[in-house]
C-alpha positions as CSV (number, residue, x, y, z in Angstrom):
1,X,-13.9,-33.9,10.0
2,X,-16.8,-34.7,12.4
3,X,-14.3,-35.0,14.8
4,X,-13.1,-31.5,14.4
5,X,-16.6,-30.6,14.2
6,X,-16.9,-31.9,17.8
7,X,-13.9,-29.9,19.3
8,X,-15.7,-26.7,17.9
9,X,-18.5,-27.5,19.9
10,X,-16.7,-28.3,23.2
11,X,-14.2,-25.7,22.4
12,X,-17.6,-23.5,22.5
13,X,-18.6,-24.8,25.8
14,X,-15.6,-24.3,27.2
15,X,-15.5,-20.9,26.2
16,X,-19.1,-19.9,27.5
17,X,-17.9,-20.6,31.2
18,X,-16.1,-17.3,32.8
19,X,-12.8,-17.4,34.0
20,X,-12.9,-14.9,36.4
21,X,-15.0,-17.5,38.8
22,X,-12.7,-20.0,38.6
23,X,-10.2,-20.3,41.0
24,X,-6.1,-20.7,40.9
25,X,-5.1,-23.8,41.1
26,X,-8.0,-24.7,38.6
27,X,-7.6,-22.1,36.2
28,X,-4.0,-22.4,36.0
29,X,-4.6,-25.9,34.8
30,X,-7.2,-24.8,32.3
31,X,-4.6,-22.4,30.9
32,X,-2.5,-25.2,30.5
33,X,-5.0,-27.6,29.2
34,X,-5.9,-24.9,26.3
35,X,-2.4,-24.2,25.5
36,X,-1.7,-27.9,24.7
37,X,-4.8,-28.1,22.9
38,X,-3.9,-25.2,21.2
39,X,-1.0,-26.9,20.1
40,X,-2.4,-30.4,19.0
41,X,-5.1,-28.3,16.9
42,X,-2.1,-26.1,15.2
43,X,-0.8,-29.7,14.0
44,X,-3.9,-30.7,12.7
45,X,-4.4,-27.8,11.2
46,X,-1.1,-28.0,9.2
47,X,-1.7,-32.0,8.5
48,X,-4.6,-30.7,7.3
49,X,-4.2,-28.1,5.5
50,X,-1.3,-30.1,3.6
51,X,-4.2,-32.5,2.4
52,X,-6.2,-29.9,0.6
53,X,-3.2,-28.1,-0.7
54,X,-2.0,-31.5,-2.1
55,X,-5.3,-32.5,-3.6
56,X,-6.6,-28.8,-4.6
57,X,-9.6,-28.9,-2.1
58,X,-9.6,-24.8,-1.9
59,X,-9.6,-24.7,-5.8
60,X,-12.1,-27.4,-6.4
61,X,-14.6,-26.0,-4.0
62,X,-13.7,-22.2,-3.3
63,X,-11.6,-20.8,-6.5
64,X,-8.7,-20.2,-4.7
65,X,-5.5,-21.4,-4.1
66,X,-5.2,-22.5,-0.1
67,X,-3.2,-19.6,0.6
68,X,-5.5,-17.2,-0.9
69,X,-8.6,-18.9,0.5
70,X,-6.6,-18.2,4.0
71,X,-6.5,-14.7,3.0
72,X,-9.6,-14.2,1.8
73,X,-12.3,-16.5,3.1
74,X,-10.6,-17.1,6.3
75,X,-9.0,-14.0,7.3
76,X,-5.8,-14.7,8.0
77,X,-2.7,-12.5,6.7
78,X,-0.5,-13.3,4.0
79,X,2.3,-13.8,6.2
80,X,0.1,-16.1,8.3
81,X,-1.2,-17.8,5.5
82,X,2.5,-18.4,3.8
83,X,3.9,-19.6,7.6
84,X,1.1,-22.4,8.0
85,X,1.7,-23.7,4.6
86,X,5.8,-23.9,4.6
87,X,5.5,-25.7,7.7
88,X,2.2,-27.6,6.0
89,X,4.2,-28.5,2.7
90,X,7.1,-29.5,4.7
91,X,5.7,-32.6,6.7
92,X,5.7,-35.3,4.3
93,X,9.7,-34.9,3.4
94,X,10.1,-33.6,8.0
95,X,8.7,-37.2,9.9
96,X,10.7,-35.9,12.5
97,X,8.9,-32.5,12.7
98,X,5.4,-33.8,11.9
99,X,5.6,-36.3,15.2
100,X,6.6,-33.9,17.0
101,X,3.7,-31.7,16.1
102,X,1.3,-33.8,15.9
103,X,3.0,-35.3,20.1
104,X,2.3,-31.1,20.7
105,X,6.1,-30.8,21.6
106,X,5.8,-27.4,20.0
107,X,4.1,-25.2,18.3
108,X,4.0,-23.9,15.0
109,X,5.8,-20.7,15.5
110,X,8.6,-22.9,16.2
111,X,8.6,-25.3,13.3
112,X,7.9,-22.2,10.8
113,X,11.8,-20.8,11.6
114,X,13.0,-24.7,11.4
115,X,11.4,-25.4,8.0
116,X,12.8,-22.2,6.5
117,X,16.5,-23.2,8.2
118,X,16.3,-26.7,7.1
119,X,15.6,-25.6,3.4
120,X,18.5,-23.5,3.2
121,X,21.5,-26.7,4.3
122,X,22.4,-29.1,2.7
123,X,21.0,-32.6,2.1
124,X,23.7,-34.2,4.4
125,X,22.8,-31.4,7.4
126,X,19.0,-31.7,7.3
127,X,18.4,-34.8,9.2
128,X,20.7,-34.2,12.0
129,X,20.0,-30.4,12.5
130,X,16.1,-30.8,12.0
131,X,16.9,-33.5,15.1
132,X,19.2,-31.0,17.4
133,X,16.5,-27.9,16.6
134,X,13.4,-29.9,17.6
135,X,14.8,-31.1,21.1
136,X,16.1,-27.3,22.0
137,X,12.5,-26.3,21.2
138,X,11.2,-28.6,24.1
139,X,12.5,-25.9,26.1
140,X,12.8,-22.7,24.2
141,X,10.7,-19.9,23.3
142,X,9.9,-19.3,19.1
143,X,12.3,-16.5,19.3
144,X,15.5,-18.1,21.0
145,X,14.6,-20.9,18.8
146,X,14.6,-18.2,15.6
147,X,18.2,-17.1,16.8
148,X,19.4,-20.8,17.4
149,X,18.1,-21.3,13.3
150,X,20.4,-18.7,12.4
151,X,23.6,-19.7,14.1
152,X,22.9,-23.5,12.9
153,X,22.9,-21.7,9.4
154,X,26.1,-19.5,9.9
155,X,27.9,-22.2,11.2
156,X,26.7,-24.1,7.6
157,X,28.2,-21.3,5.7
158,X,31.1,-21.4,7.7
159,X,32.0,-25.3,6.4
160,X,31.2,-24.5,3.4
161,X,33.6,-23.7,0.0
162,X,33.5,-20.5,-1.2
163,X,32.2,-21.6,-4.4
164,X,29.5,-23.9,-2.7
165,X,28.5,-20.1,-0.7
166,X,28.6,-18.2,-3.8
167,X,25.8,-20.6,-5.2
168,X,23.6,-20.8,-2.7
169,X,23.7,-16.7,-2.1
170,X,22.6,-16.6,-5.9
171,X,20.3,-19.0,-5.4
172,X,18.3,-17.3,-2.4
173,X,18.7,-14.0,-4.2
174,X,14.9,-12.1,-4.4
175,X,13.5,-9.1,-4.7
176,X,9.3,-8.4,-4.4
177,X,7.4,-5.1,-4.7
178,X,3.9,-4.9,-2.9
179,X,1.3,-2.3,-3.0
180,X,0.2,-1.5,0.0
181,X,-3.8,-0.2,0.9
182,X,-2.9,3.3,0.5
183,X,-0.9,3.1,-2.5
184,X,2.4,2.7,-1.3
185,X,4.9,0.0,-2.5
186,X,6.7,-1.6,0.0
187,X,10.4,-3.4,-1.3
188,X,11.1,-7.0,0.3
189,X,14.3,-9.0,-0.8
190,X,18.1,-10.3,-0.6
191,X,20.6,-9.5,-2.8
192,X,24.1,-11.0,-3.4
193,X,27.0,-9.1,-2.3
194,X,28.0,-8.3,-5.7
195,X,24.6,-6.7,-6.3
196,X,24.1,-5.1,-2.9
197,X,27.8,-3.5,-3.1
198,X,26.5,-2.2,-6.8
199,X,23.0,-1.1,-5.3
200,X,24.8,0.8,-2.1
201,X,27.3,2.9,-4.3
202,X,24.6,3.9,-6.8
203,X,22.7,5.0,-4.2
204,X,24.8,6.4,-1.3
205,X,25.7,9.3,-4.0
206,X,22.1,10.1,-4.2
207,X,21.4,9.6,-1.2
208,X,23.2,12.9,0.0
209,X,21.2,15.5,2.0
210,X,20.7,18.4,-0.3
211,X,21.4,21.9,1.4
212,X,19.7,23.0,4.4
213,X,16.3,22.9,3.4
214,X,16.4,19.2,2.8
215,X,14.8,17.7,6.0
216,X,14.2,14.4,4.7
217,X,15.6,11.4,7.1
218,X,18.2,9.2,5.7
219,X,15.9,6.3,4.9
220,X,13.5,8.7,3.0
221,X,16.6,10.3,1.1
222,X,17.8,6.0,0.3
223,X,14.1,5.9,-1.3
224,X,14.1,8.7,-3.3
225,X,17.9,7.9,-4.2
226,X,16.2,4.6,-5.6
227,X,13.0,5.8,-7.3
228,X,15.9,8.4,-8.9
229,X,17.6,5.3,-10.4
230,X,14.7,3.8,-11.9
231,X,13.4,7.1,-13.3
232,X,17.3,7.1,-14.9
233,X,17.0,3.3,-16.1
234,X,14.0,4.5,-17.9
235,X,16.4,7.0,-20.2
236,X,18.9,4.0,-21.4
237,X,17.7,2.1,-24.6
238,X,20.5,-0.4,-24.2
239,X,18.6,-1.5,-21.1
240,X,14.9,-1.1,-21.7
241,X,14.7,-0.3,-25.8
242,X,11.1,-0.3,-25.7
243,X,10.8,3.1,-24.3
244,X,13.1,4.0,-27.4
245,X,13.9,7.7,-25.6
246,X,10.9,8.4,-25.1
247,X,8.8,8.8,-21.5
248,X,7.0,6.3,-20.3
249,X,3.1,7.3,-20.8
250,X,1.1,7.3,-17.6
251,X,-3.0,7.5,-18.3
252,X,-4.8,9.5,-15.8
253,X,-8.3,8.3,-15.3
254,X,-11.0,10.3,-13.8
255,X,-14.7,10.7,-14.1
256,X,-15.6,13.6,-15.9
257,X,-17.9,15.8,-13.5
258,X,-14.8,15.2,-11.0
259,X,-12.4,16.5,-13.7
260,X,-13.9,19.6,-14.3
261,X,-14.6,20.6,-10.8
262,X,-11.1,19.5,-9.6
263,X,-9.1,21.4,-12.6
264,X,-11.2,24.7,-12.9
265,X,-9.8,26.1,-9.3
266,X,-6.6,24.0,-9.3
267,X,-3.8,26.7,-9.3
268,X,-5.5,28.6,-5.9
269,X,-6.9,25.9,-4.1
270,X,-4.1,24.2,-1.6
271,X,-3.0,20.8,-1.5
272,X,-5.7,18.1,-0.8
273,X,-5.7,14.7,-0.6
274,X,-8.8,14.8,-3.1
275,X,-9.9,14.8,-6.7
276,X,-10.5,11.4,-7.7
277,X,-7.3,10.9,-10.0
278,X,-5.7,7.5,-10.4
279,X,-2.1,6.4,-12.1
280,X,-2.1,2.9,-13.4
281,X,-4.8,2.2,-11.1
282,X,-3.3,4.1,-7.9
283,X,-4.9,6.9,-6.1
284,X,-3.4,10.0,-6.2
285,X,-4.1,13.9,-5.6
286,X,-4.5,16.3,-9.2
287,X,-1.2,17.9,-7.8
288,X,0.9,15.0,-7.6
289,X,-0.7,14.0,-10.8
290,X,0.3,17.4,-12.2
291,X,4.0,17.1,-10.9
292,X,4.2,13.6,-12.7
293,X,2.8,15.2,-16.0
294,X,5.9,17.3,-15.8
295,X,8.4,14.7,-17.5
296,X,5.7,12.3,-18.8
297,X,3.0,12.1,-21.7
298,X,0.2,12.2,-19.8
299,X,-3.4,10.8,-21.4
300,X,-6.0,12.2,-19.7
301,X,-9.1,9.1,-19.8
302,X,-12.0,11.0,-19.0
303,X,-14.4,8.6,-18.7
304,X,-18.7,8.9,-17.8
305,X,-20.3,6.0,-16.1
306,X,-18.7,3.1,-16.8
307,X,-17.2,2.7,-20.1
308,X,-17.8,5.5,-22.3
309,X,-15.1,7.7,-23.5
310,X,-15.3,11.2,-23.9
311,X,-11.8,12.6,-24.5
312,X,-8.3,10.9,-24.5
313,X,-6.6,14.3,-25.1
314,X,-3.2,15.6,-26.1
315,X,-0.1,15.3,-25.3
316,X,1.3,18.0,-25.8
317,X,3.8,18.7,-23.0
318,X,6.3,16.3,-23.4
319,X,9.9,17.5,-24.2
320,X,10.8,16.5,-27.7
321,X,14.3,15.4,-28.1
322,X,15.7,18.5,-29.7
323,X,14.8,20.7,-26.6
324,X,16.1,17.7,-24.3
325,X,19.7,17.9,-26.3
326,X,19.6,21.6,-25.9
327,X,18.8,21.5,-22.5
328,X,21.5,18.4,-21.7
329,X,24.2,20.7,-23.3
330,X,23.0,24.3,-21.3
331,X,22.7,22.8,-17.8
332,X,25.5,21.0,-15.8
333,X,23.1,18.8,-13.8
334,X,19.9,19.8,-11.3
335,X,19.5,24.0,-11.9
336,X,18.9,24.3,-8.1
337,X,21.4,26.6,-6.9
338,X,24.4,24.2,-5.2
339,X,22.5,21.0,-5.8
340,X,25.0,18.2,-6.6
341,X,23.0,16.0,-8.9
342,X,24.0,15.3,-12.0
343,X,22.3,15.5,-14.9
344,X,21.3,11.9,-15.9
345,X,19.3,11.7,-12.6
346,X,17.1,14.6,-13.2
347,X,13.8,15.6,-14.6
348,X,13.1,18.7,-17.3
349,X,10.6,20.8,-15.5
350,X,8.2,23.5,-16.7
351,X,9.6,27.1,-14.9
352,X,6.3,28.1,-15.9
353,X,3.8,25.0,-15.6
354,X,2.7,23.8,-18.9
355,X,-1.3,23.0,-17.4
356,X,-1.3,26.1,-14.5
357,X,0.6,28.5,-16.3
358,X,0.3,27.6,-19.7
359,X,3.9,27.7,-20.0
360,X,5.6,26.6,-23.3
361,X,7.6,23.7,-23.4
362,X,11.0,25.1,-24.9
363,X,14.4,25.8,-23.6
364,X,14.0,29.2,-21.7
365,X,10.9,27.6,-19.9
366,X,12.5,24.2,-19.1
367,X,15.2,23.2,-16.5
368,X,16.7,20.0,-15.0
369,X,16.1,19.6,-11.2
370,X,16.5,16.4,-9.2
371,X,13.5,14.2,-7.8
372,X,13.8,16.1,-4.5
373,X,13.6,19.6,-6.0
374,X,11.0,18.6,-8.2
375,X,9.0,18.0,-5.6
376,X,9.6,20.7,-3.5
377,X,8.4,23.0,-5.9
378,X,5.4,21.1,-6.5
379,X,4.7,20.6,-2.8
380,X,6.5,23.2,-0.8
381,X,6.7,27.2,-1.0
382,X,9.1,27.8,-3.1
383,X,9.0,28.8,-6.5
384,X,11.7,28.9,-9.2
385,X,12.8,30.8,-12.2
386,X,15.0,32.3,-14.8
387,X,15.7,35.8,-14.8
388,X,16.8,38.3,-17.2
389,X,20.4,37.0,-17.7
390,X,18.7,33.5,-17.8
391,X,20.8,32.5,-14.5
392,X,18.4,30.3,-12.5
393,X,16.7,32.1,-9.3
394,X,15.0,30.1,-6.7
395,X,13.0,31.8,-3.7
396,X,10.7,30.8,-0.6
397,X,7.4,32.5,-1.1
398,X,5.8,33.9,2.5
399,X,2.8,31.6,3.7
400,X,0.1,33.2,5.0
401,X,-0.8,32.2,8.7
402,X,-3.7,33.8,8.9
């Protein structure tokens, strides 16, 4: 390491000279000088960092794994971090790819797309494709050398048995949710044909555009189409009994100065992006908070400083199964006038809000509407009731512009 300690500082010197007085012919060889160096430190970096994650350096010393003491002690991102260890883990069992490395024949954006191609054939392909891909990428970029990867492994899956494909799809099936900064969860994964030919014709259904007033692009209708599926999953016992018919419970937690200032206005004030609440940990405004309550047993946690409870409250809105029945029987799917949903992928709301309105929770007050209705009530102008003949009656209220 007192080596690499010696780069740093001639590394520093080097960098403390300005390039703009230098002229062509030398700077051009400068450029080239810190691209191969570049190069030869991105392999030592790797060899090194396959060291520490061998022995547990980053554990030992820091409390973290390597990849998260990447992350979070040296700044790097997670798809960084899991790129320099694949192609770190993969030297011992690669010679071929380590010498050429460590020689600075490439970099390590192109042995990260080798390693993950290698991985995928088969024990007999490894040697003499990890062989062929390392001499192209004396003279390729990363990204022809990322297309060159995948042809090497379509023309693997073309030698290959049907039943020796059908295993290895299953075996490289995946599926990862991540929550984003801002509360979002972002879906990463592969299925298997039989599961993505299931997953396309549950959604594509849903996924219809809903009248005229539904603006939303294809991709945001696939999402909701999906969200609507797991909201549905959430109804069958067979397939998760522990919810036993009834809604999953969602605790609201807010401080309690926050609460009473945020909830005392609420049905005037217009949407805001504040109010302090949190689902499960997640930011969100009181009115999409509100809109969840609709079809779940919400617990308001009001909490003050930072442990001490003060009232877990009641849950008293949730539909109880003999108004659900009644209400599965008395509507055909979502009430909105000429929406096409049917009824297992909908949510009971409150025509009159159980919290704003003080609406009760029984069968002339409830209705079925789809996750897309239900949300342009709660977020949109329009409002929605039953009249006299208890027909269903939805209308666009006038916004004021002034």
């Amino acid at each position: 390491m007192r080596a690499a300690h010696a780069v740093l500082e001639a590394v520093k010197a080097a960098a403390s000279v300005d390039p703009h007085g230098v002229a062509d012919e030398p700077l051009l060889a400068d450029l080239e000088a810190i691209l191969e160096a570049r190069r030869r430190l991105d392999a030592y970096l790797v060899s090194a960092l396959q060291s520490a994650h061998v022995r547990e350096v980053t554990v030992d010393l820091a409390g973290k794994t390597t990849k998260w003491w990447l992350v979070c002690q040296q700044r790097l991102s997670r798809a960084d971090a899991s790129r320099l260890l694949a192609v770190a883990t993969a030297l011992p069992v690669r010679p071929q790819l380590a010498d050429a490395l460590a020689a600075g024949e490439l970099s390590v954006d192109h042995a990260a797309p080798i390693v993950t191609t290698l991985a995928k054939l088969h024990p007999e392909e490894k040697d003499v494709s990890e062989k062929i891909l390392i001499e192209a990428s004396h003279d390729l970029d990363p990204d022809v050398v990322k297309r060159l990867c995948g042809r090497t492994l379509q023309a693997s899956a073309n030698a290959e048995g049907a039943d020796e494909r059908r295993e290895r799809q299953h075996g490289s099936r995946y599926l990862t949710l991540v929550e984003t900064w801002l509360g979002m969860t972002r879906i990463e994964g592969m299925l298997t044909a039989e599961q993505g030919a299931a997953l396309r014709a549950a959604i594509e259904p849903l996924a219809a555009r809903l009248g005229s007033d539904d603006d939303r692009s294809s991709a945001q209708r696939r999402a909701d189409a999906l969200g609507t599926l797991a909201h549905a999953a959430l109804g069958f016992d067979s397939l998760l009994p522990e919810f036993n018919g009834e809604q999953p419970h969602v605790n609201a937690v807010m401080a309690y100065d926050p609460l009473v200032d945020a909830l005392r206005p609420f049905a005037d004030k217009p949407i805001t992006d504040d109010g302090g609440f949190t689902i499960n940990g997640t930011a969100v405004t009181p009115h999409t908070a509100r809109m969840l309550a609709c079809d779940a047993q919400i617990i308001p946690v009001v909490m003050r400083g930072a442990s001490e409870v003060l009232d877990i409250g009641r849950a008293t809105r949730i539909w109880p199964k003999p108004i659900r029945k009644a209400l599965q029987l008395e509507d055909n799917g979502c009430g909105w006038p000429d929406c096409p949903m049917p009824l297992w992928a909908c949510h009971i709301h409150h025509l009159a809000w159980w919290n704003r309105d003080h609406g009760p929770t029984s069968t002339t007050n409830g209705v079925h509407l789809c996750g897309f209705h239900h949300w342009l009530v709660h977020n949109k102008p329009w409002t929605i009731r039953r009249n006299h003949t208890g027909r269903i009656e939805v209308a666009r209220t006038q916004v004021s512009r002034t």
